[in-house]
Steps between C-alpha positions, in 0.01 A plus 500: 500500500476409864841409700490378853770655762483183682632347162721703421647441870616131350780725279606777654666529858440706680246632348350893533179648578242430306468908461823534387497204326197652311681814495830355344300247249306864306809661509661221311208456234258257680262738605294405799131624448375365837642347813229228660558315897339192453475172772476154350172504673279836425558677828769298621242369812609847683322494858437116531651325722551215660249388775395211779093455556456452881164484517204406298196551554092501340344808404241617759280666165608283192540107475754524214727768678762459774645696758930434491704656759842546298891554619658655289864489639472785699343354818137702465223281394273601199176473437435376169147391317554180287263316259723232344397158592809373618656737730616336847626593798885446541531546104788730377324702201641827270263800680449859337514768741296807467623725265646208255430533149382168351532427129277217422493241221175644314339814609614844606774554801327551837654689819437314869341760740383425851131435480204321668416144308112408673548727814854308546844796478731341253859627475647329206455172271615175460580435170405209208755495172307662254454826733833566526618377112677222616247216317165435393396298800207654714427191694553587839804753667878443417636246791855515521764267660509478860846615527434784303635822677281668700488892368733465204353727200380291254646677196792346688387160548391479139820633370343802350739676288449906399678610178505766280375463103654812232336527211756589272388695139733286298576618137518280214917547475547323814476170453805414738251604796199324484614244790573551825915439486473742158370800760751361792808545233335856413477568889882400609603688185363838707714397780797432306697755729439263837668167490286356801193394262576170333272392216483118461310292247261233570584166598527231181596137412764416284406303177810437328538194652136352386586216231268275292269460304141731542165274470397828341598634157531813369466626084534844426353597179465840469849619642469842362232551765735438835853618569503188766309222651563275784356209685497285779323131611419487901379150633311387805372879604226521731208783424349691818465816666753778530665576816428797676824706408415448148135562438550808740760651227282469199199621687698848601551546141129377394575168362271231573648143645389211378752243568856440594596454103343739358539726793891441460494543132332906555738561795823396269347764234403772727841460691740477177287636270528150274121354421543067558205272401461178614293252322424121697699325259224170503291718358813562193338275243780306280695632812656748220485894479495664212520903440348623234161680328181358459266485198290822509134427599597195745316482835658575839402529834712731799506438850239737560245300299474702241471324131716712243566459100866530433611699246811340336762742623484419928831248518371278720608207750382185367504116564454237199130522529466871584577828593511528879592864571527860342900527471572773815104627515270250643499105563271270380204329754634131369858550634492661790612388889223319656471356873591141303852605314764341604771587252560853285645615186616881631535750256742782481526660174581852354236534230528806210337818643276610211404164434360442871362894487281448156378153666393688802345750354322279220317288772486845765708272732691736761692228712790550758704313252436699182596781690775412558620292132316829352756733598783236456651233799867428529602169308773446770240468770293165335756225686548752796108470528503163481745483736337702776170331437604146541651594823211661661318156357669242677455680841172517455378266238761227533579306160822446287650624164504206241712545175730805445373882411354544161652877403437595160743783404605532158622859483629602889472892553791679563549815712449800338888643471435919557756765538472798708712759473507730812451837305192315379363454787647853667294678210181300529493518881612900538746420757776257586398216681800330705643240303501228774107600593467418134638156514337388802140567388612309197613216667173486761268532145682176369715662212821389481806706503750328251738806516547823598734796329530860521224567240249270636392126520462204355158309593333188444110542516317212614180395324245528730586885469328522190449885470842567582696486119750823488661805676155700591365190590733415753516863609150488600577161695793722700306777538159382650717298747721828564194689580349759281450755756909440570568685186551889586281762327747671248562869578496610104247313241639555152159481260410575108232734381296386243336713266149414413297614255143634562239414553597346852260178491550471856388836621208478304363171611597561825287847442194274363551324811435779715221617291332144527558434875354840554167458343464201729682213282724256665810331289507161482820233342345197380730198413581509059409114520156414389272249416448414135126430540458842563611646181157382363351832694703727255424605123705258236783726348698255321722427738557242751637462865808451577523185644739397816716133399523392861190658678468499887109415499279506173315815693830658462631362159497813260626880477220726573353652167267734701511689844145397557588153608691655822246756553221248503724262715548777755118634511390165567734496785413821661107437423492133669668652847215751481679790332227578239619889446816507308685661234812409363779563231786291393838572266580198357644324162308256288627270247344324198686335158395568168633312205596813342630722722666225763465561860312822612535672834296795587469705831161610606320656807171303602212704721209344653213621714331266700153611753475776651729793386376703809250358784156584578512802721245776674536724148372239275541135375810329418699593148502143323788383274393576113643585194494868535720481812801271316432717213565829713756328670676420130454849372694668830785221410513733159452795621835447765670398162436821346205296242229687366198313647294576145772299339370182691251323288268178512422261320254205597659125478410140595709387776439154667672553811322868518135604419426870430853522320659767374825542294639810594732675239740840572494586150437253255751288717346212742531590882318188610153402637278563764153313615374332732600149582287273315278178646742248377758724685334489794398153516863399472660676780109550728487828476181737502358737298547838379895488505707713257841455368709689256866395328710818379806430259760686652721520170220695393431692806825627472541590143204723548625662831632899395639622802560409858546873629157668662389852353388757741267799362329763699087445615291686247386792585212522249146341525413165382179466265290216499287351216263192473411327189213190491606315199293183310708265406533127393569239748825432386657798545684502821591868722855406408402603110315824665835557673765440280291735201505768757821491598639487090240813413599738811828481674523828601224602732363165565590373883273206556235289409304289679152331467226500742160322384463242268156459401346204252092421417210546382516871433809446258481282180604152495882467515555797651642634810552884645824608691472811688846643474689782694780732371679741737633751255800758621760710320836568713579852411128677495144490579273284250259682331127371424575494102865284572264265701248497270773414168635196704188378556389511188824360378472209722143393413587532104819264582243273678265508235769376255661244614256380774187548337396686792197727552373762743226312748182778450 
């Protein structure tokens, strides 16, 4: 949210710095994330000034050029270069000096330098509108009034203001601060020790004497929809241009002017935080309103052109003939203020929060006002809206009120009534506060003190305070104000030690972490919304997604029932700003329902390997991403967990978001899958080929983990044998079989396998393949002997045999 210091200069008096009003403002809550000096014209015409031409004369080398001789209130002439058609002689003109910065209309900014124009020295420029953002007129040089004074900057003749813009990180709580006056009250709360600032709020007119009869109408149908609405008819107004003091206060905060109206209308909201909407009552058909919902399915079109299908639950703004705005989201093209109106219906309502935040969010409307209504306005403030708008309307617009205010308020909210009870408030904050500092931040927030005792006070809470509803709550309001950093540091911090039972979760992911980041993964947190499109890409398990009732965007409507969504999300992002090499993991929850077993949430820790897992260098060619890598990567995971890698097992499966899948299984019991991301995959987030990704279940993971401790044992000091066997076998046996038979038929003396040629064709019968396998044999305690070898060997080619089918390549 952007706030102008200028503004805020219309409320507070005197008013600080604008760094320590930045300063004060985070302390207090508003955070200011940036601080920006703007001019009301982009570089506030620094270095022009203005200037006399004395002389005019032709260009001795170009027709179209002339040569100026310039004063530019200092009493040395200038030579200046000029090409506009109409400069003269005598002629008092706006001249850039060398060094000025100019900031033109279209185009990039451009610095004047002393140069040579066609042989001719020019020291400066005479300038046209559009070259110095003041129009869009490049017909000739700027001519300004003879008596115009001679040397006067021009940011002063133009009235160029400078002012500084926060940006203020606003959280969703603080509705009472998303106007200017709403920070100003939050500001002179800071100062509540000095009594020479003096907060004041905007000028207003007085309705209560209006009387009569309305030419408009008003039917409120669906009351359950509105805590309040009010109304007002204006007469004989006349439609035109802003002046300058007003469009320059919505630009600083980025708001377009259009016209004095509607320009008035935004500057009421942004300055008491209270959206208004006028509608040119001629345009009021049946010259009746009526508030209520539309049929779903019927047509309507928004200011911004755009035709949209209502939905049946949007309470909208209607006339007798047809809806003309979105109640407190967006206003209708048939209704609005035109250059022709000449009388308005203004609006000034206080519309039901969730009703105006589901409307916004069905249509992906994101509007000043449904900020605002979203988070909740202040009922009180619809007439005091009114109020301020109508004056700021007749000094600008002219017109008259005809008929009395229409104020629809069945049910008037009352001020919160909250207790606080000093040792409260002494326990909460740490320390005493003084009980008179108390009292005065109260008052400067707006909460009334209705009495005070020795055990606390008694205090009204007024509505547009609408996260403020008991003790704590009210503690915080003290205590931001007080200053956090006032609070001492305690000497003594009295704590509880919990007990946990192993294994510590923490210390092992944050182990796995290590382990991860240290073979060259990176950890990435994706956001647990997803799409539901996507869950097409994953294998149907019976269950379904769990589905968000009031979605931000239907790209973000559903709980995430993989990790690969995120991981896909975050590749593409990384691979489109031309970082093609990357590997990742996640920790993350995913969530599914089954009809069965209800609501399922399961933790699990994504990899992926994306590229190049190590570049192209003077040894050799670069190490691609493949299975064998993720799958290395997986079985070190174990390993840290104290998992036999032999009890990781295989098992092909069709995946659709994954092709080349694999269910892996830690003893009978699923792990998860690993493949490579599939064509469809691909295709849906552009991503290229040979990508793998692997999900772990972590429930699992840990349930198999045995210990967290490292075991040391001494180097051995006896030789290690090696033996090769070529075995035949059919092409679906995988090494894993090879491996895992190995490992169950010798435990003791058997260190490692590996395989190191692969061979399939012609010289081998048809469905056959031969593995060329190594064991590294080595006993602990002695010196293998040839016959020991020779046993194992034999062992492990009969075990082969038998459950492979294996035989001995000749």
């Amino acid at each position: 949210m952007k706030i102008s210091y200028n503004w805020l200069r219309n409320y507070i008096s005197p008013i600080p710095s604008p760094e320590e009003c930045s300063s004060k403002l985070t302390a207090s809550g508003l955070e200011v994330e940036s601080m920006e000096k703007i001019d009301t014209i982009q570089g506030g015409l620094r270095g022009l000034v203005v200037a006399e031409v004395k002389s005019c004369e032709p260009h001795p080398n170009a027709d179209r050029l002339k040569i100026t001789q310039v004063d530019a209130g200092n009493g040395e002439l200038i030579q200046v270069v000029c090409g506009a058609p109409n400069v003269a002689a005598g002629q008092k003109v706006i001249l850039a000096t060398v060094g000025a910065e100019l900031f033109p209309v279209s185009g990039d900014s451009f610095q004047i330098k002393k140069s040579k124009i066609r042989g001719e020295v020019s020291e400066g420029m005479i300038c046209a509108e559009d070259e110095i953002g003041l129009g869009e007129s490049h017909a000739g040089i700027i001519v300004l009034p003879a008596d115009a004074q001679l040397g006067m900057a021009a940011s002063d003749y133009y009235g160029i203001k400078e002012d500084v813009v926060f940006e203020i990180g606003l959280t969703p709580n603080r509705t009472d601060a998303t106007s200017h006056f709403g920070v100003a009250r939050d500001l002179r709360a800071t100062l509540y020790k000095d009594d020479s600032y003096k907060i004041e709020l905007p000028e207003t007119l007085d309705l209560t004497d209006e009387k009569g009869k309305s030419p408009i109408t008003v039917e409120i149908k669906e009351p359950e929809l509105l805590k309040r609405y009010s109304g007002i008819y204006v007469e004989n107004i006349e439609v035109k241009e802003s002046p300058d003091w007003l469009k320059n206060s919505l630009l600083a905060i980025g708001q377009r002017p259009v016209n004095n109206i509607v320009d008035i209308t935004n500057y009421v909201m942004h300055e008491i935080g209270q959206p208004l909407h006028a509608f040119d009552a001629d345009k009021i058909k049946g010259n009746k309103i009526i508030v209520q919902t539309c049929k779903a399915g019927s047509p309507f079109t928004t200011l911004d052109g755009v035709k949209r299908e209502l939905k049946g639950l949007e309470l909208m703004i209607c006339d007798e003939d047809m809806p003309l705005c979105i109640a407190g989201v967006f206003g209708g093209a048939d209704s609005g203020v035109s250059s022709l109106t000449k009388s308005l219906f203004i609006e000034s309502a206080c519309f039901d929060s969730v009703s105006v935040r589901k409307t916004a969010r069905l249509h992906g409307l994101n509007t000043d006002s449904s900020f605002r209504f979203e988070r909740g306005t202040d009922p009180e403030a619809t007439v005091f809206a009114l109020e301020r708008a109508l004056k700021l309307i007749f000094e600008l617009a002219g017109g008259k009120v005809v008929g009395s205010l229409y104020d629809f308020y069945p049910e008037p909210v009352e001020w919160a009534a909250v207790n606080l009870r000093w040792k409260i408030l002494d326990r909460l904050v740490g320390e005493k506060i003084p009980r008179e500092d108390v009292t005065s931040i109260l008052k400067f927030l707006g909460i009334r003190v209705e009495a005070e005792s020795a055990t606390g006070l008694k205090l009204s809470i007024p509505p547009f305070k609408v996260d403020v509803k008991n003790e704590a709550d009210i503690t915080e309001e003290i205590l931001r104000i007080y200053g956090y950093n006032t609070i001492q540091i305690p000497s003594q911090v009295s704590s509880s030690i919990n007990i946990i039972e192993g294994p510590d979760v923490w210390k092992i992911k944050n182990r796995i972490s290590d382990l991860l980041c240290s073979v060259g993964l990176n950890e990435v947190l994706n956001n647990s919304l997803s799409a539901e499109n996507y869950v097409s890409l994953l294998p149907e398990d019976g269950s379904a997604p769990v589905k968000l009732l009031n979605a931000l965007s239907s790209e973000l409507n559903v709980m995430r029932k993989s990790l690969m969504f995120g991981i896909c999300e975050s590749l593409s992002r990384n691979i489109n700003r031309q970082q093609s090499d990357v590997a990742f993991y996640e920790w993350g929850k995913t969530y599914r329902y089954n009809t069965d077993k209800g609501f399922i949430e399961e933790e699990m820790l994504a990899l992926a390997l994306c590229g190049d897992l190590m570049p192209m260098n003077w040894l050799g060619d670069s190490l691609k991403s493949g299975f064998y890598p993720l799958k290395g990567i997986i079985q070190t995971t174990l390993k840290s967990l104290g998992i036999e890698v032999s009890d990781l097992n295989l098992s092909s499966i069709k995946h659709p978001g994954l092709s080349h899948a694999f269910e892996l299984f830690i003893k009978k019991k699923s792990l998860g899958v690993v493949g490579e991301l599939s064509q469809a995959t691909r295709k849906q987030f552009g991503l290229p080929a040979n990508i793998w990704f692997a999900e772990l279940n972590w429930k699992t993971l840990l349930k198999a983990h045995t210990s967290s401790k490292f075991s040391y044992k001494e180097t051995p000091k006896f030789p290690v044998v090696r033996r090769d066997l070529a075995l035949v076998i059919d092409e679906s046996v995988s090494f894993e079989s090879i491996y895992n038979s190995a490992a169950e038929t010798e435990r003791k003396i058997l260190k490692d396998i590996s395989l190191f040629d692969v061979y399939a064709g012609e010289k081998l019968p048809k469905g056959k393949k031969s593995y060329a396998v190594s064991f590294l044999l080595q006993d602990d305690e002695k010196t293998l002997t040839d016959v020991q070898v020779e046993k194992t060997m034999v062992r492990l080619l009969k075990s082969f045999q038998e459950k492979l089918g294996a035989e001995l390549r000749n």
